[in-house]
Backbone bond lengths (Angstrom), bond angles and torsions (degrees), N, CA, C in turn:
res aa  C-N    CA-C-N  psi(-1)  N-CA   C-N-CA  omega(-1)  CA-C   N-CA-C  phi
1 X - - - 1.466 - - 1.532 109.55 -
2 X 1.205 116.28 146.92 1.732 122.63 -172.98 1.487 102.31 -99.96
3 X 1.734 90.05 121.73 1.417 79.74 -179.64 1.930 125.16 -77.33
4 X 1.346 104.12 173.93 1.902 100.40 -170.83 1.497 107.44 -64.16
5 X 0.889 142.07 175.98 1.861 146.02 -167.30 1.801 100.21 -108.15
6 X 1.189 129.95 117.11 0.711 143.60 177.54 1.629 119.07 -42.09
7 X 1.509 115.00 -48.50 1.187 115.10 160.10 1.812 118.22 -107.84
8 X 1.332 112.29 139.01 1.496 108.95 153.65 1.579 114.39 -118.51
9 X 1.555 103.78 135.60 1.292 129.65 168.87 1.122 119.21 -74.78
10 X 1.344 141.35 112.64 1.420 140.69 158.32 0.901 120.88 -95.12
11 X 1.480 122.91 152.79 1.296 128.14 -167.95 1.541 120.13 -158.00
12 X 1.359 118.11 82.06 1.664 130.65 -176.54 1.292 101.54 -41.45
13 X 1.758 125.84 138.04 1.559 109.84 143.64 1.420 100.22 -156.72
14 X 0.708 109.60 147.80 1.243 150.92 172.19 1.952 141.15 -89.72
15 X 1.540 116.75 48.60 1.325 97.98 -150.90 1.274 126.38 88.42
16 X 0.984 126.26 -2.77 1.824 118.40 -170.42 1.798 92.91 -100.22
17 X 1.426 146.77 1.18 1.400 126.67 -169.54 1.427 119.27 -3.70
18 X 1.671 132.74 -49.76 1.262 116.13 -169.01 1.346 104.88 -83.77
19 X 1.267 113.17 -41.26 1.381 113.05 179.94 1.468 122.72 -54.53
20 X 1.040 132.74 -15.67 1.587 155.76 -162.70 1.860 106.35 -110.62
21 X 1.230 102.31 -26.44 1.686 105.74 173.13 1.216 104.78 -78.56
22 X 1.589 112.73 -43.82 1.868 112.64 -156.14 2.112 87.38 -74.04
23 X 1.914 108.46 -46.18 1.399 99.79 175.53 2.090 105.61 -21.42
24 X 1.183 78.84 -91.95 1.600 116.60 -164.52 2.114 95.01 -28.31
25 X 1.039 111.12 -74.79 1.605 100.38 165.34 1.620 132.81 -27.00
26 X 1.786 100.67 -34.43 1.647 86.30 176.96 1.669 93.40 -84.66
27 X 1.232 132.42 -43.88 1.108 111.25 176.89 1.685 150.59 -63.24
28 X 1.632 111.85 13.74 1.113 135.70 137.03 1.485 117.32 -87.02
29 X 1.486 151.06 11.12 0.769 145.74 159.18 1.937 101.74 -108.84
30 X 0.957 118.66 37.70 1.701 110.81 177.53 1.700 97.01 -95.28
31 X 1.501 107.47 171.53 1.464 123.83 -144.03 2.047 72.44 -100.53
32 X 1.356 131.84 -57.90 1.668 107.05 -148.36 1.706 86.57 -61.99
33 X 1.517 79.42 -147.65 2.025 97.99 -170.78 1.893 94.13 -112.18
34 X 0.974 80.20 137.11 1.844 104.92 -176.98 1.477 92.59 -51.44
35 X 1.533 134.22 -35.89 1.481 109.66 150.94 1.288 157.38 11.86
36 X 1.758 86.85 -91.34 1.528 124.25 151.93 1.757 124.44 -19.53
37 X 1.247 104.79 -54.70 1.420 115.44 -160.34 1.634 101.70 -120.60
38 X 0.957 116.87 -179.37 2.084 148.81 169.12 1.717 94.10 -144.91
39 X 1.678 89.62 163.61 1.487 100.50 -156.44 1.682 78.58 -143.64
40 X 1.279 124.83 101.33 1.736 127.36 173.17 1.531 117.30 -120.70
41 X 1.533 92.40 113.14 1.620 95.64 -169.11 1.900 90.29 -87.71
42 X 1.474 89.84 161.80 1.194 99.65 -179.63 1.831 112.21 -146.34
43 X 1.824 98.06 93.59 1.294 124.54 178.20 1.873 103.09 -43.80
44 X 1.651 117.17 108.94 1.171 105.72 140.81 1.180 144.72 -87.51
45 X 1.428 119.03 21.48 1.329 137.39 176.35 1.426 103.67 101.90
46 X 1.074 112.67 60.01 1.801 124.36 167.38 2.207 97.55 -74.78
47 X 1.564 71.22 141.70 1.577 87.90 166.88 1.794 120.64 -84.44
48 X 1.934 86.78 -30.38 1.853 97.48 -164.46 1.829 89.24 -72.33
49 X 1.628 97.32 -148.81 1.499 115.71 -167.00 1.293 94.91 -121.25
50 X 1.819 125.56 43.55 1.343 113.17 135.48 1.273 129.94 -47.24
51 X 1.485 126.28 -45.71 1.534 120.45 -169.49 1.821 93.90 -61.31
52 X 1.279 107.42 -78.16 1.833 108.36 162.64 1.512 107.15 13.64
53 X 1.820 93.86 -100.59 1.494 79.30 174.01 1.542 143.36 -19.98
54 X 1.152 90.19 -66.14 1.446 105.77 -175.97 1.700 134.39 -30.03
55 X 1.756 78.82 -45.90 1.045 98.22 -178.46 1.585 120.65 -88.46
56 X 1.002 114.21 -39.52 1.203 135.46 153.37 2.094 123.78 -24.01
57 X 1.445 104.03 -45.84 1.457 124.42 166.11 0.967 106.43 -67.84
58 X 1.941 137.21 -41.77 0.880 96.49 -134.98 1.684 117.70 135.34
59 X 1.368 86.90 -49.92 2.096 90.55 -174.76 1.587 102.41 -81.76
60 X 1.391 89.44 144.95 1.645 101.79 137.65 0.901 139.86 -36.77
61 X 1.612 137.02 77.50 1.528 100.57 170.63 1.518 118.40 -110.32
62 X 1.493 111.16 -179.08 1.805 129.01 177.87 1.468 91.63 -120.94
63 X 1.632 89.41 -169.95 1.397 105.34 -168.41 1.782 98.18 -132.89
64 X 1.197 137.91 106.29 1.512 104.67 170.11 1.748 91.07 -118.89
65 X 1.997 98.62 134.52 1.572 110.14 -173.63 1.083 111.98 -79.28
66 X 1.573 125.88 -8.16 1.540 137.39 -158.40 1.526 93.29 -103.16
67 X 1.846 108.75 110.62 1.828 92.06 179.21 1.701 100.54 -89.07
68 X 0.878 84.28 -166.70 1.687 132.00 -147.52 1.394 145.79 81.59
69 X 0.972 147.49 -168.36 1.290 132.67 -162.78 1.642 106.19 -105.56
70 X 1.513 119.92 -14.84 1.098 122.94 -174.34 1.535 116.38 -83.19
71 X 1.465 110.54 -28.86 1.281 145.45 148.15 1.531 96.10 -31.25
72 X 1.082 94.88 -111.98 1.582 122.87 -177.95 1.339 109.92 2.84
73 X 1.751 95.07 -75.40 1.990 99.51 178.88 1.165 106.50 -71.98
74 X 1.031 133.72 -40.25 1.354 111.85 -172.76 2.403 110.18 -51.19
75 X 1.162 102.15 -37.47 1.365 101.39 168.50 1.138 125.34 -63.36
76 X 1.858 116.96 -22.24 1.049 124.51 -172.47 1.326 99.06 -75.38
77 X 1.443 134.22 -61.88 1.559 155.01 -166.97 1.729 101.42 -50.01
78 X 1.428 102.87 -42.63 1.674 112.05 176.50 1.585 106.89 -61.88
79 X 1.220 122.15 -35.11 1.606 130.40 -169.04 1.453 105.23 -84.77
80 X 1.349 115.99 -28.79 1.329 118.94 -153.13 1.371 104.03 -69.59
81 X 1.413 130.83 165.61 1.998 139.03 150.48 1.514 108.96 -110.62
82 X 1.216 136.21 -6.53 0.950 131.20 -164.13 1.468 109.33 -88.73
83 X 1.696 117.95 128.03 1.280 114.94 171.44 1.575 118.22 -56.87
84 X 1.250 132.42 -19.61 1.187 148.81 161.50 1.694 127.40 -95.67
85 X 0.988 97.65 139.46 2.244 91.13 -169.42 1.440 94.99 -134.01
86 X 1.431 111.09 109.72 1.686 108.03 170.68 1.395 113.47 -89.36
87 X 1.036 138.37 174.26 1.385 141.37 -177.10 1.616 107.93 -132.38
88 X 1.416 119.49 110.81 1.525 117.63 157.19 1.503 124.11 -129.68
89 X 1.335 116.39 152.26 1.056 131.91 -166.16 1.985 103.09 -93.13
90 X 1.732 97.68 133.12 1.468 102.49 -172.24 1.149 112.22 -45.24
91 X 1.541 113.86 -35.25 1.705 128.08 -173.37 0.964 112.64 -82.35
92 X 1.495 130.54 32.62 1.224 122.54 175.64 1.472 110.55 -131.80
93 X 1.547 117.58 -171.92 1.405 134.52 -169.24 1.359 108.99 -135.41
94 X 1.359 120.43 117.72 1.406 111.36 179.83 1.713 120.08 -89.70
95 X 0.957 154.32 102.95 1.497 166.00 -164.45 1.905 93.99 -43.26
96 X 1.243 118.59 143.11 1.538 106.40 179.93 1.625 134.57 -64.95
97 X 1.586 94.67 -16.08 1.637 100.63 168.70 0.918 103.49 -118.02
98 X 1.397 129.90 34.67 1.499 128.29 168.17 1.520 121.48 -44.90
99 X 1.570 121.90 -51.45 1.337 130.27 -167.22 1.637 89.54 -80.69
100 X 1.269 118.21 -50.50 1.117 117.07 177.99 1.475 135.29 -39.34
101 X 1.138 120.82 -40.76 1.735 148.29 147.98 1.486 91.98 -38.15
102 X 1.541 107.60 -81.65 1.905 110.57 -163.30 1.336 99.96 -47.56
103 X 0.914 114.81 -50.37 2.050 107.99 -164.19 1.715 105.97 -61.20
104 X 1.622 134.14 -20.30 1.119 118.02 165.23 1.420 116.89 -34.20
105 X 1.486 120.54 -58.73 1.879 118.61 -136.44 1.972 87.73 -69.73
106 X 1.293 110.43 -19.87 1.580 114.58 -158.22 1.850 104.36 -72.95
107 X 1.517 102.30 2.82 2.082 87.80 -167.02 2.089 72.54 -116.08
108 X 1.378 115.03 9.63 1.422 106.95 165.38 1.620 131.42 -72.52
109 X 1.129 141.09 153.10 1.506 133.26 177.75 1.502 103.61 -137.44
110 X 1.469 118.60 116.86 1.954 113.11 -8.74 1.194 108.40 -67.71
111 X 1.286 133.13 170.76 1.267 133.63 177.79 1.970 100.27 -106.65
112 X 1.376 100.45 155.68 1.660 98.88 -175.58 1.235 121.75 -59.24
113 X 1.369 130.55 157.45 1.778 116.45 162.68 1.400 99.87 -83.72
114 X 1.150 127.23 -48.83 1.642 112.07 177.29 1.583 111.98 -127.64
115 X 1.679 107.66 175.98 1.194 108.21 -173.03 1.371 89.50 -153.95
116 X 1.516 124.69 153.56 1.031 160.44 162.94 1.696 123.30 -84.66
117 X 1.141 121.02 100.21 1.851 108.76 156.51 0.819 126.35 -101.36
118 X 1.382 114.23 -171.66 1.908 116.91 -167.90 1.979 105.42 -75.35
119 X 0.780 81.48 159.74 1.808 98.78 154.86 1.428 137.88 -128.20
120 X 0.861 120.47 104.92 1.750 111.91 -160.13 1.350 85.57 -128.50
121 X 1.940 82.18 161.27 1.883 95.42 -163.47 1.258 115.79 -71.44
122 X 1.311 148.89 100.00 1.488 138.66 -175.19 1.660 99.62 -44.65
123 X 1.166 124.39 -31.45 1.784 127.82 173.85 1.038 137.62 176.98
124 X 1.515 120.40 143.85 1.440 145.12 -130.35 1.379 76.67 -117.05
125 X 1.488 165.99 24.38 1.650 126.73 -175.62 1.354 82.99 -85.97
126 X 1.017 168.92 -23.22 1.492 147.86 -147.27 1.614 101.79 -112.81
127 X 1.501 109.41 151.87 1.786 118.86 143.97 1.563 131.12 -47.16
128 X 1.380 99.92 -42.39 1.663 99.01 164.56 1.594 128.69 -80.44
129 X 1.299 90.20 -27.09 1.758 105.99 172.56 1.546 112.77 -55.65
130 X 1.458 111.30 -49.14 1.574 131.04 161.75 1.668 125.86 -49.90
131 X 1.029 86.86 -28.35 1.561 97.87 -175.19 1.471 110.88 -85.46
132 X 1.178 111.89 -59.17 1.806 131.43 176.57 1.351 89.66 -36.58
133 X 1.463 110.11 -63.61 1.856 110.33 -163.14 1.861 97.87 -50.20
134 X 1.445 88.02 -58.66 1.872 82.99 -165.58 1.559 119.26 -67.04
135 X 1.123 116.60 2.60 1.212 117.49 -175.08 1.722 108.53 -89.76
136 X 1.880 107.41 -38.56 1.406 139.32 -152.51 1.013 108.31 26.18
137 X 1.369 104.87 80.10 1.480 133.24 171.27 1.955 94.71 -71.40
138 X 1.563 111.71 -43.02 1.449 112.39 -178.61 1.680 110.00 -110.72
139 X 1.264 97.00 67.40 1.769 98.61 178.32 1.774 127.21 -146.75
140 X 1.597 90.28 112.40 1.488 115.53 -144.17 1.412 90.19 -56.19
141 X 1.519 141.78 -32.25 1.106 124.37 -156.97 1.731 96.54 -76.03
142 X 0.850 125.79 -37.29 1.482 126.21 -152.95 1.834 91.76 -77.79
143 X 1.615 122.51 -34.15 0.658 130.42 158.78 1.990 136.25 -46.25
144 X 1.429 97.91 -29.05 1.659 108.84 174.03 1.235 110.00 -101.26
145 X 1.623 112.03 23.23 1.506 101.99 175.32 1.901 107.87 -113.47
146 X 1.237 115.50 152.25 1.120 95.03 -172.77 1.401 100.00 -110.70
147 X 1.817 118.15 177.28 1.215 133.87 -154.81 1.674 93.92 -148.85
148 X 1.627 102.46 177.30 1.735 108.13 -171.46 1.981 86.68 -87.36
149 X 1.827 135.38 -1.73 0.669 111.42 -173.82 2.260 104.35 -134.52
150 X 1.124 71.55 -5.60 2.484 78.95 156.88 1.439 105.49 -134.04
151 X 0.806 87.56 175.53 1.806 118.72 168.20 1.609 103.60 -137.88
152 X 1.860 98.52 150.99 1.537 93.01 -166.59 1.316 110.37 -89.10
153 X 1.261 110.40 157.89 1.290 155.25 -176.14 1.607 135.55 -109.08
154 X 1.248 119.57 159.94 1.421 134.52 -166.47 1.030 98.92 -125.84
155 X 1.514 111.97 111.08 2.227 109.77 165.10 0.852 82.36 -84.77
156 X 2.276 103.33 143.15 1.348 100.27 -179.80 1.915 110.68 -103.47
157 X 1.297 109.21 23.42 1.081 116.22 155.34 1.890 134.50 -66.74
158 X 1.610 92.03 7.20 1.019 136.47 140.23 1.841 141.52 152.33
159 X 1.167 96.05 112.48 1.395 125.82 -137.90 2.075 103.67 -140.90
160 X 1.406 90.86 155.37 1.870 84.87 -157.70 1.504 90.74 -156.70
161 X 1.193 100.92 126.17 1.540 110.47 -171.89 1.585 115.84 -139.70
162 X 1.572 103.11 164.02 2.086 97.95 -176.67 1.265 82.82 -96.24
163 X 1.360 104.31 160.12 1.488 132.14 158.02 1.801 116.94 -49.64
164 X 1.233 108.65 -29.39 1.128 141.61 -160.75 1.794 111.75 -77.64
165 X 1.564 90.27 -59.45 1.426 82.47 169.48 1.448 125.38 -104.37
166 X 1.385 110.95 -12.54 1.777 121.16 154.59 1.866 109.16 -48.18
167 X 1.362 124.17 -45.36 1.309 120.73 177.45 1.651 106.20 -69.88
168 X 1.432 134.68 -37.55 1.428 143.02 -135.20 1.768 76.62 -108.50
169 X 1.195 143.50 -24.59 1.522 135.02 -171.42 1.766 101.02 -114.85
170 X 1.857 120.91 -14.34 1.362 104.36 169.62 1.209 120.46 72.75
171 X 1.463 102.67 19.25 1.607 114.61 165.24 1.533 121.57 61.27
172 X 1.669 106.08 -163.79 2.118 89.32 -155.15 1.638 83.83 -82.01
173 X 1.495 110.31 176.01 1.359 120.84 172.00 1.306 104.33 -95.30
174 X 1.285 130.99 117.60 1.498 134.64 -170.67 1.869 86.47 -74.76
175 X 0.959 136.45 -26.25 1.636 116.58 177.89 1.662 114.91 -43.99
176 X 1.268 117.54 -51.57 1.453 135.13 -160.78 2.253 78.87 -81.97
177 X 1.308 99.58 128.09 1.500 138.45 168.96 1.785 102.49 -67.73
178 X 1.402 97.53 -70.25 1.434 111.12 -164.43 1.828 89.62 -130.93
179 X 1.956 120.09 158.10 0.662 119.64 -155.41 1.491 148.61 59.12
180 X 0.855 97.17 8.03 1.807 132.16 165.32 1.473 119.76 -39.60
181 X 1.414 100.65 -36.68 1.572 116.01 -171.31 2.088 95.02 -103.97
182 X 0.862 123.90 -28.71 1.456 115.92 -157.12 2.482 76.59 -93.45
183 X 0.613 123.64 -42.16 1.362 129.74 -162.12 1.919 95.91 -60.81
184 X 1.499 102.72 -62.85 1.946 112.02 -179.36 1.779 92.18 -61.02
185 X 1.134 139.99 -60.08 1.154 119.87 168.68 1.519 144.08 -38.41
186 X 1.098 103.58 -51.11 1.670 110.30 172.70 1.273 86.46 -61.75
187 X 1.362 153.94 -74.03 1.245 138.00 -157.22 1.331 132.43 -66.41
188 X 1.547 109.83 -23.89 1.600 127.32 162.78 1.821 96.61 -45.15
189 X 1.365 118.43 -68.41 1.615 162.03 -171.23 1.801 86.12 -28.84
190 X 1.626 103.71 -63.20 1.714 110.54 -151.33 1.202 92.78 -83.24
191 X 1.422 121.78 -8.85 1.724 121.65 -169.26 1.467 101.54 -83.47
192 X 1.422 116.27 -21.41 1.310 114.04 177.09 1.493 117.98 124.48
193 X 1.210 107.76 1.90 1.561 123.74 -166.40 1.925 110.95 -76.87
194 X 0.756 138.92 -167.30 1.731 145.10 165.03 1.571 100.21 -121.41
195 X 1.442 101.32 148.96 1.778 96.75 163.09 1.374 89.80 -140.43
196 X 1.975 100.28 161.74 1.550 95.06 -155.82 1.506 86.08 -134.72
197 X 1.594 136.93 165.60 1.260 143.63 177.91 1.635 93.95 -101.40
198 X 1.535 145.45 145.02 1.322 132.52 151.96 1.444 99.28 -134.67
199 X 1.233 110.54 78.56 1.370 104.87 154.45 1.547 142.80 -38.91
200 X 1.311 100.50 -7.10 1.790 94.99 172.09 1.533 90.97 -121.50
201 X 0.938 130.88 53.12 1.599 152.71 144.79 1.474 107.84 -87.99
202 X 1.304 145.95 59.24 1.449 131.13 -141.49 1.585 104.57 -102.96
203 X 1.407 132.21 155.07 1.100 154.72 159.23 1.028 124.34 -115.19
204 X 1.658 139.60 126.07 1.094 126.34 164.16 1.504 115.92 -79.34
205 X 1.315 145.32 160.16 1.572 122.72 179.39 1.901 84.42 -146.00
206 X 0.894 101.28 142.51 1.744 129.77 173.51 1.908 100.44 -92.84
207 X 1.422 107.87 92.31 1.519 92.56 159.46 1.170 135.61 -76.44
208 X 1.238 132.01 -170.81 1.570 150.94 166.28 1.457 106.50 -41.55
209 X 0.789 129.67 111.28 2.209 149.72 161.49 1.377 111.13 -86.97
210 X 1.784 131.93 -14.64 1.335 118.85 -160.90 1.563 96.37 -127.58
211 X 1.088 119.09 141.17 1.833 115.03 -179.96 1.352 103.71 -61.56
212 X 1.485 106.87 -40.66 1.386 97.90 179.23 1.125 130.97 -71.44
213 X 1.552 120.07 -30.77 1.586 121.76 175.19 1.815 110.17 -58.18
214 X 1.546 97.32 -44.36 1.393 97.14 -179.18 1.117 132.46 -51.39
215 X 1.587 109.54 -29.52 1.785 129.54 -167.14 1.207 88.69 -66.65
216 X 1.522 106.20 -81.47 1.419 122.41 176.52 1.944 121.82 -12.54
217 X 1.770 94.19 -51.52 1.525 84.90 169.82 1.702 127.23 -72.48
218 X 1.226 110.44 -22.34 1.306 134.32 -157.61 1.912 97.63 -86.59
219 X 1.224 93.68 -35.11 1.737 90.53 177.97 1.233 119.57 -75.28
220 X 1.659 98.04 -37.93 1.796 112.57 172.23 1.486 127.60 -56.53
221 X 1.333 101.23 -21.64 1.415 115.25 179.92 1.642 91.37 -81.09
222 X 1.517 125.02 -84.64 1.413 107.77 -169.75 1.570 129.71 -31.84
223 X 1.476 112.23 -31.22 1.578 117.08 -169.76 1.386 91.35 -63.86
224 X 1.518 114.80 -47.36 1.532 137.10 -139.86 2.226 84.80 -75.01
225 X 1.040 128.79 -24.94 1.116 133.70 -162.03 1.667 100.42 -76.58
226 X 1.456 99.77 -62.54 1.413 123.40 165.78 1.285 112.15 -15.88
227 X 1.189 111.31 -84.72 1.746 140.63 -178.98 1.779 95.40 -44.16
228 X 1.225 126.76 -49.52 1.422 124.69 -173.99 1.516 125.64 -65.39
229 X 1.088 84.35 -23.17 1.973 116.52 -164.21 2.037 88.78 -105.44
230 X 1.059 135.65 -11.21 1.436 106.58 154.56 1.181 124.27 -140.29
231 X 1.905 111.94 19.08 1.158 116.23 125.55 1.481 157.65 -61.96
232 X 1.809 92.39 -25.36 1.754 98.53 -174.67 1.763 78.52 -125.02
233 X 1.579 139.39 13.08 1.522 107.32 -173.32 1.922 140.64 -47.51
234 X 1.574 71.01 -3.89 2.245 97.97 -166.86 1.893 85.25 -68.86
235 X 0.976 95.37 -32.88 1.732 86.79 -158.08 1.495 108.36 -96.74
236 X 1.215 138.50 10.31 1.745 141.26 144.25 1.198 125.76 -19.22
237 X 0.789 117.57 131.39 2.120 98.88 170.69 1.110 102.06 -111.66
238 X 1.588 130.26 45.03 1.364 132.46 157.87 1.672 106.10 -179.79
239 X 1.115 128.36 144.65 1.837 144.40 171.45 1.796 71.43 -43.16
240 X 1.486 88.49 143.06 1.313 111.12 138.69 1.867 139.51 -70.73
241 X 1.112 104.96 123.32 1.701 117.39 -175.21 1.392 106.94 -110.63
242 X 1.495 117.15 139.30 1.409 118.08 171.74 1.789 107.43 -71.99
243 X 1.521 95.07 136.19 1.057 107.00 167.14 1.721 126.52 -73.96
244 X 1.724 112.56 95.04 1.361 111.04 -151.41 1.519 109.95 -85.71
245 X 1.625 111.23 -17.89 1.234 114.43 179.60 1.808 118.70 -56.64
246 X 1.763 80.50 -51.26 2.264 85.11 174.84 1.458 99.87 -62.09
247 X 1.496 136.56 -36.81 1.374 99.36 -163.16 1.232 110.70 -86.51
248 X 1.670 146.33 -8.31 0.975 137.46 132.38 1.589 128.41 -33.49
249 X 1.105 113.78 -43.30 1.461 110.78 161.49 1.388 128.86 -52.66
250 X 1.712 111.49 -44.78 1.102 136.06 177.28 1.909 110.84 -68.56
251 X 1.025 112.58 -17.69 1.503 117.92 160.71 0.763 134.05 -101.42
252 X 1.727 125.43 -25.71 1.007 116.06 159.07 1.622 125.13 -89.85
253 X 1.653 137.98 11.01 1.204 150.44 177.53 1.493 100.43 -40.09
254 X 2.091 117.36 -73.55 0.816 137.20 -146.29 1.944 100.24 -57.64
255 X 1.265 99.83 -33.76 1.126 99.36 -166.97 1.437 113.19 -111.43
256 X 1.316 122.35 10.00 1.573 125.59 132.69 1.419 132.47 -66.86
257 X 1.803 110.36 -23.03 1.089 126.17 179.51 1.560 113.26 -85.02
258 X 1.617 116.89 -38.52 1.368 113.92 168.54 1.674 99.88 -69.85
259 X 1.199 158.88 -31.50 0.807 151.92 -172.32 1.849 107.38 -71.48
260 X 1.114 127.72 -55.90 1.562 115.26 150.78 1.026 134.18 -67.89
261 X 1.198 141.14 20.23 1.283 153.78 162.43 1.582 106.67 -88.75
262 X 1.469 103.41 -39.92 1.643 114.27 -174.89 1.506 104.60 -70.33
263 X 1.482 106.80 -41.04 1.484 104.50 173.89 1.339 142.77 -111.23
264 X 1.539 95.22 30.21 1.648 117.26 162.28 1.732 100.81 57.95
265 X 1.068 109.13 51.74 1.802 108.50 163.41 1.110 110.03 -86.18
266 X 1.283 139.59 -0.20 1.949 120.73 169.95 1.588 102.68 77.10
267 X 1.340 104.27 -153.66 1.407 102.63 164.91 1.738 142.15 -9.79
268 X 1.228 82.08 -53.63 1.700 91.40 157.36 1.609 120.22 -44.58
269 X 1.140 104.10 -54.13 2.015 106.60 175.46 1.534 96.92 -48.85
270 X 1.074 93.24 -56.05 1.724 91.99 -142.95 1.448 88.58 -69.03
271 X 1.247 139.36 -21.03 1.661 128.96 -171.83 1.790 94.27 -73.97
272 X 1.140 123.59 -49.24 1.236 142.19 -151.22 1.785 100.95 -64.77
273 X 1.941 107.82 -29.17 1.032 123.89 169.84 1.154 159.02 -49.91
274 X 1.560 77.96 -46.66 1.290 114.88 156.88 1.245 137.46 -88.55
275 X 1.205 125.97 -15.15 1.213 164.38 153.99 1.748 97.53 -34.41
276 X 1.339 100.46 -67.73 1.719 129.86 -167.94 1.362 91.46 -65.89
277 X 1.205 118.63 -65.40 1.565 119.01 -166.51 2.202 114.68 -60.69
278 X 1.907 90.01 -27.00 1.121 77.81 165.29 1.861 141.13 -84.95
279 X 1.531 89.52 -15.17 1.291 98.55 -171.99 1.519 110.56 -77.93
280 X 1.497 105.39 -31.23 1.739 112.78 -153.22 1.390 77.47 -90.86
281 X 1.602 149.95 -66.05 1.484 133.25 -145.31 1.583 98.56 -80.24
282 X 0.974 127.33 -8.74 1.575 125.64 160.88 1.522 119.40 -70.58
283 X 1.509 120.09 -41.61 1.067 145.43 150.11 1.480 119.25 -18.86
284 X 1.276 91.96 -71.09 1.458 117.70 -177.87 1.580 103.98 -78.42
285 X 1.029 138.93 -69.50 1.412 132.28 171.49 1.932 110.00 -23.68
286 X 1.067 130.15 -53.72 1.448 156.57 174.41 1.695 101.56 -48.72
287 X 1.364 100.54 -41.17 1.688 96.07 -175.95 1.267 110.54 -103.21
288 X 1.164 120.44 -28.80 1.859 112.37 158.40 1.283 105.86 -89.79
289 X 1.336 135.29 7.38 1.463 100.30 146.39 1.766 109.03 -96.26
290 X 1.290 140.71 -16.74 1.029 113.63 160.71 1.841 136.17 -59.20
291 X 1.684 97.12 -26.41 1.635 99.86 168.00 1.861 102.56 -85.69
292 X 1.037 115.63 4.44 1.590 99.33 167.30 1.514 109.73 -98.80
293 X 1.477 125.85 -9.82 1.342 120.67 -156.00 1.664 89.56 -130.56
294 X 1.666 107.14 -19.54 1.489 83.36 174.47 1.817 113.54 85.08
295 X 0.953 103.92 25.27 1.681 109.14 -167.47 1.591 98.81 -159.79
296 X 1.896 97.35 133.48 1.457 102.06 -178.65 1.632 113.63 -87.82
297 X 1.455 124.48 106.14 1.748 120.81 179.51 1.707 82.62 -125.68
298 X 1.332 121.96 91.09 1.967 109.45 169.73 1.520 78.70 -152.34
């Protein structure tokens, strides 16, 4: 009899087919033995020839009809055998000892319930591509640090967890849209577990190219803040205060941006742009999720 693979990889997608091939390629190039691991895609009801792919490599896949991403893994975690469940994102690149890195903390006692790796930009050709990086809008370390208003966290765009404490926390809460992963963590965290940063755990990640995709992410995050802030608010170590410094920033953007526009800096606009687009659709995400949730966090 063969025994089960020590780790399983999941991997939500949604529509991405190319993006989900180049995935699936770094993960035939990883350093253990294909042994080691399972590779389970998990169809959120793509129209393209993600499942195709998928299948096509090699992976496993399911089907879950219920979108979102909280959805998704949680079907994935149900499918899985692996005493270990990594998490990657279709849009990403896995580094060749990537799994290899994660599987250290596991020959530890205790060993962590989750872990965190890097994210690095799969690519810089763009102005917004540049910006995301410098901003690290997607950067796990800044992410495992805590504040009087998070506790750290695992993006599970790549993110590595026991079986152990994914069953003992009952997986993501498909309620929460966005923040899904920072929410099963804090609770892994209060359950008693360790979470660890491993930066040479590496990911490549492909950001946002479209103003609009970006907004879109950037708003999701504020709503996604909302939802976090009056689910766990008992556990703060201080009332919440508006943060007055960003909204000064956030007022004065527009008119740093007409101000380089007037004087033809290039790049400069367009940083300044984004800048605007990040502050105000975050903004705005923050205030419809307080009239969706009914709770003041602005």
């Amino acid at each position: 009899m063969t025994p089960s693979p020590n780790v399983t990889i999941i991997i939500p997608v949604l529509n991405r087919a190319a993006d989900l091939r180049r995935c699936l390629e770094s993960l035939g190039r990883q350093t253990v033995s294909s042994s080691q691991f399972d590779v389970l895609v998990v169809d959120n009801g793509s129209t393209d020839d993600s499942a195709q792919v998928a299948r096509e490599w090699g992976a496993r896949v399911i089907t879950e009809t219920r979108r979102g991403p909280a959805h998704a893994r949680n079907r994935g975690i149900q499918a899985s055998e692996g005493d270990w469940i990594a998490f990657i994102d279709s849009d990403c690149v896995a580094h060749p000892d990537w799994l290899e890195r994660l599987l250290r903390p596991t020959l530890d006692t205790p060993a962590p319930g989750f872990c965190a790796g890097a994210l690095l930009p799969g690519s810089l050709d763009t102005s917004l591509e540049r910006y995301i990086a410098a901003r690290g809008i997607m950067d796990p370390e800044r992410c495992m640090k805590q504040d009087d208003f998070s506790f750290p966290f695992a993006m599970t765009a790549n993110a590595f967890f026991s079986r152990k404490a994914l069953e003992l926390a009952g997986g993501f809460d498909p309620s929460l849209r966005v923040g899904e992963d920072a929410d099963l963590c804090w609770r892994i965290a209060w359950a008693g577990f360790e979470g660890r940063y491993l930066p040479e755990a590496r990911v490549d990640h492909y950001h946002r190219t479209s103003l609009s995709s970006f907004a879109h992410q950037v708003f999701g995050y504020g709503e996604g803040t909302v939802a976090l802030y009056k689910k766990h608010r008992s556990q703060l170590t201080r009332p919440w205060q508006p943060d007055l410094p960003r909204y000064r920033r956030m007022i004065a953007a527009p008119f740093r941006r007409l101000l380089a526009l007037r004087q033809g800096s290039g790049e400069d606009v367009d940083w300044l742009t984004y800048e605007m687009i990040d502050l105000w659709a975050f903004a705005a995400g923050r205030l419809y999720g307080c009239l969706k949730h009914r709770v003041w966090f602005f």
